[in-house]
C-alpha atoms as a printed R data frame, in Angstrom:
    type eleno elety resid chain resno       x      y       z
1   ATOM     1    CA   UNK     A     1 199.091 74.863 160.408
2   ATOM     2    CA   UNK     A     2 196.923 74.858 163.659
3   ATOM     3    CA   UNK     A     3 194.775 71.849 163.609
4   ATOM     4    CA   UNK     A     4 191.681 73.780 164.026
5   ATOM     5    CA   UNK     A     5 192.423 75.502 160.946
6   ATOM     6    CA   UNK     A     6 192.931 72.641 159.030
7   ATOM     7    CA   UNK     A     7 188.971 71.672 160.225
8   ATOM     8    CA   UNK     A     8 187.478 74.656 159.073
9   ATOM     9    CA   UNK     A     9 189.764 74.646 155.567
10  ATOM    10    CA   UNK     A    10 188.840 71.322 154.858
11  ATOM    11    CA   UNK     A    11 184.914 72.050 155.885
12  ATOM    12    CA   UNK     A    12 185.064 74.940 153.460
13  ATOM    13    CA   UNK     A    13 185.599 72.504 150.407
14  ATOM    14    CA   UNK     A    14 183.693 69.643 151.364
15  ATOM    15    CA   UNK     A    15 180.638 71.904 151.870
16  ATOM    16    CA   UNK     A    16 181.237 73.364 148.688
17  ATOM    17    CA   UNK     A    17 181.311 70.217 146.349
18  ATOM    18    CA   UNK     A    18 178.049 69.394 148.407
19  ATOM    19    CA   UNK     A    19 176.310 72.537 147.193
20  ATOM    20    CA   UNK     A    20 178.055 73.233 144.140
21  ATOM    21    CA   UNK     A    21 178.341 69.257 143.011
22  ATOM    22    CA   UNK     A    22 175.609 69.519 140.121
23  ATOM    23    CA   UNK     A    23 177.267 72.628 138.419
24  ATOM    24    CA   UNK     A    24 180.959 71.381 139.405
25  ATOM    25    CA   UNK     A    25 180.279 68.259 137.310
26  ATOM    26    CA   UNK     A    26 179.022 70.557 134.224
27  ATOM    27    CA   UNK     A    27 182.185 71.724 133.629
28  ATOM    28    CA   UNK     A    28 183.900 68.325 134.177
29  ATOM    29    CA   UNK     A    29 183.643 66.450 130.827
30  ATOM    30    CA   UNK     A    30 185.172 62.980 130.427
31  ATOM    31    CA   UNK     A    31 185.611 64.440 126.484
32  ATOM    32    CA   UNK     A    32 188.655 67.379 127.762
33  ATOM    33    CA   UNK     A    33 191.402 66.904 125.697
34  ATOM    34    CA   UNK     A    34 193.736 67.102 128.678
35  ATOM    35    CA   UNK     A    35 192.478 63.778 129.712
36  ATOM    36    CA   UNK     A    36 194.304 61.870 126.941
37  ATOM    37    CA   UNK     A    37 197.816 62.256 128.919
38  ATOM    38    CA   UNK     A    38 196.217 60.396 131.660
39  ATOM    39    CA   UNK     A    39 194.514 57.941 129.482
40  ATOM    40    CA   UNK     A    40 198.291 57.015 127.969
41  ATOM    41    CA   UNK     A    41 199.082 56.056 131.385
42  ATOM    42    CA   UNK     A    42 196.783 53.254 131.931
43  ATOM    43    CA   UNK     A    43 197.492 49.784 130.131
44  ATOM    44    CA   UNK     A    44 194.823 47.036 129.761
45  ATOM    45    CA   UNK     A    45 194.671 44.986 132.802
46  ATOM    46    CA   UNK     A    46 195.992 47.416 135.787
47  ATOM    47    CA   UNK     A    47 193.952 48.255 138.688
48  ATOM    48    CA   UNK     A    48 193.227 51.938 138.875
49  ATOM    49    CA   UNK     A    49 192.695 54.351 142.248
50  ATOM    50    CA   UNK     A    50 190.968 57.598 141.168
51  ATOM    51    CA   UNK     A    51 191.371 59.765 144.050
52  ATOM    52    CA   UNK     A    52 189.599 62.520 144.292
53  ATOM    53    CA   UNK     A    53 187.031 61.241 140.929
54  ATOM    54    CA   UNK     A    54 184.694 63.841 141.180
55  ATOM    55    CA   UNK     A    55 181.750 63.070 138.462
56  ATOM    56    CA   UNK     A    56 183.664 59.544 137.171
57  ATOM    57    CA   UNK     A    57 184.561 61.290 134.496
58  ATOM    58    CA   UNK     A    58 187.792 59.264 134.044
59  ATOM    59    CA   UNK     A    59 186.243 55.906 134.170
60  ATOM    60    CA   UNK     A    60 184.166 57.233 131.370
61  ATOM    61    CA   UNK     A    61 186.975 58.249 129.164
62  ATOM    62    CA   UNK     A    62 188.800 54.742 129.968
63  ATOM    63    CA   UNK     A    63 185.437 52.934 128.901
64  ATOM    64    CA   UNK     A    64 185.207 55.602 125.510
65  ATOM    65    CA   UNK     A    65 189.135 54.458 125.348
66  ATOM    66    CA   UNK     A    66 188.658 50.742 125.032
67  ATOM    67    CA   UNK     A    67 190.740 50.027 128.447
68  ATOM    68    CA   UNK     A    68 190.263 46.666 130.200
69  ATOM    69    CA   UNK     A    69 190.917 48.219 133.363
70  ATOM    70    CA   UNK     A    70 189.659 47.165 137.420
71  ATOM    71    CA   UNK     A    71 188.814 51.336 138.485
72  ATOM    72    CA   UNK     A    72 188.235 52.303 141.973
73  ATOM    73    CA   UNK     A    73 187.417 56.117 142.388
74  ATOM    74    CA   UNK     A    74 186.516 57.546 145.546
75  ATOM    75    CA   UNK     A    75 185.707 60.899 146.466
76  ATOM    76    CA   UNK     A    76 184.387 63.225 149.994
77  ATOM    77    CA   UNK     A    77 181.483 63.939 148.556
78  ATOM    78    CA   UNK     A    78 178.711 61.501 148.407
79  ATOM    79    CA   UNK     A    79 177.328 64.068 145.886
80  ATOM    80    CA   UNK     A    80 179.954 63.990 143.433
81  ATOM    81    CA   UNK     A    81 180.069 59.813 143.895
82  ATOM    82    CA   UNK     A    82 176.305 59.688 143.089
83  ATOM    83    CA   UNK     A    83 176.688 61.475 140.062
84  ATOM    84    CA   UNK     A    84 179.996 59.341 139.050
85  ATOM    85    CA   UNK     A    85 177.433 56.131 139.480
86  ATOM    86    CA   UNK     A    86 175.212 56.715 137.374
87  ATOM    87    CA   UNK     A    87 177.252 58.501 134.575
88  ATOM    88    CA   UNK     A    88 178.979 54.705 134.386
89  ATOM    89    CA   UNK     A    89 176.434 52.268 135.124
90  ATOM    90    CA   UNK     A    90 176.692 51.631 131.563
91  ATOM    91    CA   UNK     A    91 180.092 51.426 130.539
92  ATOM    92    CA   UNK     A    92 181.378 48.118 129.316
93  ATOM    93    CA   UNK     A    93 185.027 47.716 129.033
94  ATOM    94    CA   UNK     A    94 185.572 49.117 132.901
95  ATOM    95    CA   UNK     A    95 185.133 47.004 136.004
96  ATOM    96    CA   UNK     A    96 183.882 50.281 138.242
97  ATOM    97    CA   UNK     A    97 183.363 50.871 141.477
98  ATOM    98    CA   UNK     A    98 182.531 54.482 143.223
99  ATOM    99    CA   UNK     A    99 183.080 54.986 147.029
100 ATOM   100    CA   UNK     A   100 182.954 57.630 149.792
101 ATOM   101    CA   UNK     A   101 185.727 58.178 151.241
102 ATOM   102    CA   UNK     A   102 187.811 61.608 152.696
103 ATOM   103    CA   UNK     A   103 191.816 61.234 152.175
104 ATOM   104    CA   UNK     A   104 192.164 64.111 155.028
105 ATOM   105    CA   UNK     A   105 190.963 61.583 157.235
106 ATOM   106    CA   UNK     A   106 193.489 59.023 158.913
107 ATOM   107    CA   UNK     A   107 193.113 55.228 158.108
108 ATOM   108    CA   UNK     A   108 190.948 56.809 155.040
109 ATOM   109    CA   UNK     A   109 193.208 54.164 153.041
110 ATOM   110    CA   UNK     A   110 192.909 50.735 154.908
111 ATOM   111    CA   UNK     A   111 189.523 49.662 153.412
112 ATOM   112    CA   UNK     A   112 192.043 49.040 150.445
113 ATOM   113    CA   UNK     A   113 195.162 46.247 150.634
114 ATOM   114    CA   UNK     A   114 198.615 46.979 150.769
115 ATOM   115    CA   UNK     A   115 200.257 47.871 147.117
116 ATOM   116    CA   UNK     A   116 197.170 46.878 145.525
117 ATOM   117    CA   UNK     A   117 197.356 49.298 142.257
118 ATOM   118    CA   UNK     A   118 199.135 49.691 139.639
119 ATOM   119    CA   UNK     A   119 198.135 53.524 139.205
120 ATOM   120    CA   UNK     A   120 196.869 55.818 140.766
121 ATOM   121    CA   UNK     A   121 195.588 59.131 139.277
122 ATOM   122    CA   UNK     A   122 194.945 62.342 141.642
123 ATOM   123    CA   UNK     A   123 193.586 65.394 139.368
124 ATOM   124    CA   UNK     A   124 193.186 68.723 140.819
125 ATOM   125    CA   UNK     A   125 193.093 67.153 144.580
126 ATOM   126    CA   UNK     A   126 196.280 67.670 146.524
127 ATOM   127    CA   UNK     A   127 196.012 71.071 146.167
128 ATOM   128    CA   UNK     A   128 192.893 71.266 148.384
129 ATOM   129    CA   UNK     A   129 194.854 69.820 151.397
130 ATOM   130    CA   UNK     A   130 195.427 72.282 153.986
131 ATOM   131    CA   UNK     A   131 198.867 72.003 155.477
132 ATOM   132    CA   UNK     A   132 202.207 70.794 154.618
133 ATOM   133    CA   UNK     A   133 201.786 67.939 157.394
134 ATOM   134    CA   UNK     A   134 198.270 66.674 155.780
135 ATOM   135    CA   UNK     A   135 199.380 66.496 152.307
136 ATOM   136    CA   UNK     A   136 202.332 64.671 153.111
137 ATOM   137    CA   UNK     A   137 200.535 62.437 155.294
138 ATOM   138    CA   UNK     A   138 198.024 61.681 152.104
139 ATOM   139    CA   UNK     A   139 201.606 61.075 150.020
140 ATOM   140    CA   UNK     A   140 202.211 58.153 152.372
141 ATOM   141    CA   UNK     A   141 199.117 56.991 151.937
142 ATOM   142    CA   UNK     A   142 198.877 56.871 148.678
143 ATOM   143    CA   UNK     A   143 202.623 55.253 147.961
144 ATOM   144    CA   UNK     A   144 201.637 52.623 150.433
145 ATOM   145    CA   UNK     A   145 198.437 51.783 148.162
146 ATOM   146    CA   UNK     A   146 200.985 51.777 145.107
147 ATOM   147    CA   UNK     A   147 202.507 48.052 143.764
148 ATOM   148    CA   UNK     A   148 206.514 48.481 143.322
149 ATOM   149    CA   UNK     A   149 206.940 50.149 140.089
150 ATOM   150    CA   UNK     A   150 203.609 51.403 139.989
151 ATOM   151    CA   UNK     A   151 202.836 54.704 138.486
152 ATOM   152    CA   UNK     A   152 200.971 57.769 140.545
153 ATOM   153    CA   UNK     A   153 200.183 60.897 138.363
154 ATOM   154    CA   UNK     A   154 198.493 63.650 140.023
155 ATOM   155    CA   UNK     A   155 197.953 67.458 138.977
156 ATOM   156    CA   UNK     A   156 198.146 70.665 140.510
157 ATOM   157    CA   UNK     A   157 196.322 73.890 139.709
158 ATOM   158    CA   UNK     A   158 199.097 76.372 139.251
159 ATOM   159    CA   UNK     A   159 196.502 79.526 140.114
160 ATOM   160    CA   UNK     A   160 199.244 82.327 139.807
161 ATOM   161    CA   UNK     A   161 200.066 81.203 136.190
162 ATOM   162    CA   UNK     A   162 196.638 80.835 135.061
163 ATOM   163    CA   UNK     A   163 195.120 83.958 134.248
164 ATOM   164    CA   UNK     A   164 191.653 82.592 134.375
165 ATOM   165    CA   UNK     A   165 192.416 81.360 137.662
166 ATOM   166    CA   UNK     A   166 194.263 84.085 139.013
167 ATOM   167    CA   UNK     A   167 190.975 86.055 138.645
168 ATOM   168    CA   UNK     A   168 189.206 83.976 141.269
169 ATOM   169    CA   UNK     A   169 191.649 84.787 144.060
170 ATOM   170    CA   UNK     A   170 189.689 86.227 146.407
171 ATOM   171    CA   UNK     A   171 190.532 88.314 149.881
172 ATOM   172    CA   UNK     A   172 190.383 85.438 152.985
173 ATOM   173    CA   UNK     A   173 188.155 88.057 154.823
174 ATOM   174    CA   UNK     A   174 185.578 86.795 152.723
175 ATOM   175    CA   UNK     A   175 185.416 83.402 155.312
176 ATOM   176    CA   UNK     A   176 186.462 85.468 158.025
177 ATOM   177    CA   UNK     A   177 189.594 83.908 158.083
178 ATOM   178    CA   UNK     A   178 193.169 86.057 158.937
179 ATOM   179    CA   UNK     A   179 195.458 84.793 156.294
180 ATOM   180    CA   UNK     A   180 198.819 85.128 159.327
181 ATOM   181    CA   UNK     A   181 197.298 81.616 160.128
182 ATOM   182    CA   UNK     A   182 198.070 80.180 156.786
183 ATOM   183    CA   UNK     A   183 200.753 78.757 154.913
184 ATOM   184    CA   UNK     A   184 202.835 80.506 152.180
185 ATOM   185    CA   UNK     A   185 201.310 79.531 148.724
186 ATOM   186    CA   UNK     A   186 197.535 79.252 150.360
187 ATOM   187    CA   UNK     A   187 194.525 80.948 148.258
188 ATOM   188    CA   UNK     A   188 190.961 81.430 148.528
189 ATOM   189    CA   UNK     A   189 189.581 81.238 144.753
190 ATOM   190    CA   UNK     A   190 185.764 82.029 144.145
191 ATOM   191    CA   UNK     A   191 183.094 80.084 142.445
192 ATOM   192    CA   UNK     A   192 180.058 81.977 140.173
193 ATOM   193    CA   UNK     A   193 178.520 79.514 138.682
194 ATOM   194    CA   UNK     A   194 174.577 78.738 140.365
195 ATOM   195    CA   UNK     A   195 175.912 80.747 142.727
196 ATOM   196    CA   UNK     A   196 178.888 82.153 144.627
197 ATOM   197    CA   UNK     A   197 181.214 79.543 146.435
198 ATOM   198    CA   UNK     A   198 184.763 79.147 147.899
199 ATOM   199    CA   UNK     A   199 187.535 76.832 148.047
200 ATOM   200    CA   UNK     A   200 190.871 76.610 149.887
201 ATOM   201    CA   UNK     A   201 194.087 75.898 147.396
202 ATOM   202    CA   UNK     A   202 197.464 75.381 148.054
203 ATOM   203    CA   UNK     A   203 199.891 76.379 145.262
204 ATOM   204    CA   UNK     A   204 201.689 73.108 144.924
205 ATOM   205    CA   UNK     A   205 205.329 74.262 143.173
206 ATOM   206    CA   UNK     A   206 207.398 71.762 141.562
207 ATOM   207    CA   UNK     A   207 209.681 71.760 144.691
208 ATOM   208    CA   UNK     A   208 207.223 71.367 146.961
209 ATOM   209    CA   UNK     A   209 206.383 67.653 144.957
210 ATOM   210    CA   UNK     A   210 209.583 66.804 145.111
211 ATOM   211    CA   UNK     A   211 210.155 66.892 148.569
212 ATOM   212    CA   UNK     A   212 206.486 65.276 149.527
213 ATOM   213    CA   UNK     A   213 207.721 62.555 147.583
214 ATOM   214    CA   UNK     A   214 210.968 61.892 148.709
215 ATOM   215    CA   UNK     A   215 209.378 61.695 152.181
216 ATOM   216    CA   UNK     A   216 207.056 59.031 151.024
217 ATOM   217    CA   UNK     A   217 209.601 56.682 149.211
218 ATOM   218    CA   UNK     A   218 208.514 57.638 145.681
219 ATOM   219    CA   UNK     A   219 210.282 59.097 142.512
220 ATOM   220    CA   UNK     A   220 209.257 62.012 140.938
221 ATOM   221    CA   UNK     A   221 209.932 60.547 136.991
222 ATOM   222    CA   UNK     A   222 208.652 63.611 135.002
223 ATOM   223    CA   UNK     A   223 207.016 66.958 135.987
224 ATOM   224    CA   UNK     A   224 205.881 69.930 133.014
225 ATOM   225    CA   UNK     A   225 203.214 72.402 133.076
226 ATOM   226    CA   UNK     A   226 200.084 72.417 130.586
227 ATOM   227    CA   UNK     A   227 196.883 73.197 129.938
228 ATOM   228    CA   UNK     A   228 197.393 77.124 129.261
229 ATOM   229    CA   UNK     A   229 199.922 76.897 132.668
230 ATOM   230    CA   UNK     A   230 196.696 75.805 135.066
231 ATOM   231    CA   UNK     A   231 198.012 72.390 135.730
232 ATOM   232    CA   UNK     A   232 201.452 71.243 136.912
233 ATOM   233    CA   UNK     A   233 201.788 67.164 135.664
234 ATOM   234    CA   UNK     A   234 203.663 65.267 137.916
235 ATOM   235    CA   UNK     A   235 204.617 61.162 137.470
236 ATOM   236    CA   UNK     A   236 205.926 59.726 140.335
237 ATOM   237    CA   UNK     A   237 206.640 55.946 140.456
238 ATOM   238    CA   UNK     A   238 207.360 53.606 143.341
């Protein structure tokens, strides 16, 4: 994907969890049952990277969950991390810390050490990547950051599955953008709630993990869809 592209693509979602980050976090509750498979993943005493951790939601349900967990989340939008600190400047049983910080951006990961977590947990993120090239470069990252043996779960809206989802997909001559330049599997999905917003996503396929992670020296250990088919679950270890 032309590298200009990938500017305006990734400017498209960053401006819209800036304008949408209020009403975004509204329908992110750290109460969604779904949560509870990620919850299963995280032991007492591991170090946690939330990437992509929105509202903080996570750290809340870890905290509600009794887990004596270290939890770093960051997030591109200083929005998003605002809300996420003061949703948790309560919570007891988490060591917390919020941060901005943009994974599309290189060296994103060096304010962190080397295999410094035990998990790390990327919900509804990759798929906002534009281009093959970028997300695998973030897959590198993110196996670097992982201990050996460590755990990295992430999900992936599946958008043609969903029908819920489906309905969002929008024409990409709404952001006067000629969908020849894209990639196969990339979508423009609408947002009408306090307003009308878009978002670029990637349909992320099973195969498609598979392959990111063998390039980045990790082990895809389980994958399964869920959620009424809008998330694919994928556990990769190191």
């Amino acid at each position: 994907m032309d590298q200009n592209l990938v500017k305006r693509l990734t400017a498209l979602n960053q401006n819209f969890y800036s304008q949408f980050a209020h009403a975004f976090s509204e329908t992110r509750s750290s109460a969604q049952t779904r949560l509870e498979r990620v919850v299963a993943l995280i032991g007492d005493e591991t170090r946690v990277l939330d990437v992509g951790c929105g509202n903080g939601r996570l750290a809340e349900r870890l905290d509600h969950e009794w887990r004596r967990v270290t939890y770093v989340g960051v997030d591109a939008s200083s929005e998003l991390i605002g809300i996420a600190t003061a949703r948790n400047a309560h919570v007891h049983q988490v060591s917390a810390e919020f941060r901005v910080s943009d994974l599309t951006q290189p060296g994103w990961s060096a304010a962190f050490a080397p295999a410094s977590f035990d998990v790390i947990v990327m919900l509804a993120v990759l798929h906002h990547v534009p281009g093959y090239a970028a997300r695998a470069a973030v897959m590198r990252d993110l196996a670097a950051l992982l201990k050996p043996g460590g755990t990295l779960l992430m999900t992936n809206w599946q958008f043609e599955r969903n029908d819920r989802q489906r309905k969002r997909i929008v024409a990409w001559s709404q952001v006067a953008i000629d969908e020849r330049e894209l990639e196969p599997g990339d979508a423009l999905l609408a947002w009408r709630r306090g307003g009308v917003g878009y978002r670029y996503c990637h349909l992320v396929t099973k195969a498609e993990v598979m392959q990111l992670a063998e390039q980045a020296g990790l082990q895809v250990i389980k994958q399964f869809f869920a959620d009424t088919d809008l998330n694919l679950y994928s556990i990769l270890e190191k």
